[in-house]
C-alpha positions as CSV (number, residue, x, y, z in Angstrom):
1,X,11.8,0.4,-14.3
2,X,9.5,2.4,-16.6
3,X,6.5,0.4,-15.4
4,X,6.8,0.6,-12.2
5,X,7.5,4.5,-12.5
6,X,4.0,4.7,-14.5
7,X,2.4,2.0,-12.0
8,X,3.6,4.6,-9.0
9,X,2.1,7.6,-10.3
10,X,-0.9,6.0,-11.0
11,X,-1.0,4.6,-7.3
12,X,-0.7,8.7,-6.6
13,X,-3.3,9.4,-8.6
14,X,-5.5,6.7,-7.1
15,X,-4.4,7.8,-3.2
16,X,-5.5,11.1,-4.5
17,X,-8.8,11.4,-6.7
18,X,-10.2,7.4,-6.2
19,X,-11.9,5.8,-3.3
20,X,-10.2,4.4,-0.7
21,X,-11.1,0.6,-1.5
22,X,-9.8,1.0,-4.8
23,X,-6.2,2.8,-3.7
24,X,-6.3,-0.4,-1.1
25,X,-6.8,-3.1,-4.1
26,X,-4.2,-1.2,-6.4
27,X,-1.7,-1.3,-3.7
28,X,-1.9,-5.3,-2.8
29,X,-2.1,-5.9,-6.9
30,X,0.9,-3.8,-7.1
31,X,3.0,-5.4,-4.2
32,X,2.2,-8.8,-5.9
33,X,3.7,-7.6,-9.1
34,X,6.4,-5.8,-8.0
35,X,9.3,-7.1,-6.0
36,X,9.3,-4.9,-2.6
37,X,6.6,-2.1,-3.5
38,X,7.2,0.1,-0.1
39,X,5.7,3.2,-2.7
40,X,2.3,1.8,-1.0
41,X,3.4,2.4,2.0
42,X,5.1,5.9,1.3
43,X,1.6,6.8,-0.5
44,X,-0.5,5.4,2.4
45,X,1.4,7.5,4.5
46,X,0.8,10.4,2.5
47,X,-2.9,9.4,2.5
48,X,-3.3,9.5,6.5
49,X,-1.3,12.9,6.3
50,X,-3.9,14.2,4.1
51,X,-6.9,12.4,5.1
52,X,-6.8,11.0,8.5
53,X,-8.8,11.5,11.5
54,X,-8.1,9.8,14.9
55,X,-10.1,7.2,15.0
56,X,-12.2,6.8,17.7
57,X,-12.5,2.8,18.5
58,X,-8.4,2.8,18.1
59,X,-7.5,4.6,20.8
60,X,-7.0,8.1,18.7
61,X,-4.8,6.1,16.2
62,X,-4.2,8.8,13.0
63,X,-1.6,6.6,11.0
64,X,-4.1,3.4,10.7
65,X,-3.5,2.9,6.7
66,X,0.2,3.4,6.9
67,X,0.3,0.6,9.8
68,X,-1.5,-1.7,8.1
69,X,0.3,-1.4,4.3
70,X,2.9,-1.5,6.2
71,X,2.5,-4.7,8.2
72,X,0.8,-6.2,5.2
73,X,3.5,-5.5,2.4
74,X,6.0,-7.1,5.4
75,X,3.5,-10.4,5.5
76,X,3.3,-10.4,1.9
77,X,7.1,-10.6,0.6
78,X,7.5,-13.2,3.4
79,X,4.3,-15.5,2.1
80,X,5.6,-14.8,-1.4
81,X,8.9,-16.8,-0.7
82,X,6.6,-19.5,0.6
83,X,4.8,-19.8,-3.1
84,X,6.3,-22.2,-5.6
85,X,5.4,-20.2,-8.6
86,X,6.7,-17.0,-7.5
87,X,10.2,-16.0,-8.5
88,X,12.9,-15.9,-5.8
């Protein structure tokens, strides 16, 4: 519980101070390790609040990072029941 605690606040830190890319490889590092890491999504969220711009070739989309962790973190747990090393 500790670890993930520490590994959360260093996620913040990363959303915060660090590129992009590297918040982005944290995050899918992060919801391997962990069980159901929706923190990523939470801090991504927090990102776009911060950061975001409408994008133009998205149709004005803001939220594009927090749609994508999100969808992603869903498509990972479900491929992670798939794998036979993974713990159930």
């Amino acid at each position: 519980m500790v670890l993930r605690i520490l590994a959360s606040l260093g996620f913040l830190v990363s959303i915060l101070y660090f590129p992009f890319w590297l918040s982005v490889i944290l995050a899918f590092g992060m919801a391997l390790y962990f069980s159901i890491f929706w923190e990523a999504v939470v801090l991504f969220l927090l990102s776009d609040l911060l950061f975001g711009v409408p994008g133009a070739g998205l149709g004005g989309a803001t939220y594009i990072s927090f749609t994508i962790s999100a969808l992603g973190l869903i498509a990972l747990e479900y491929f992670k029941k798939k794998l036979k090393f993974y713990p159930k």
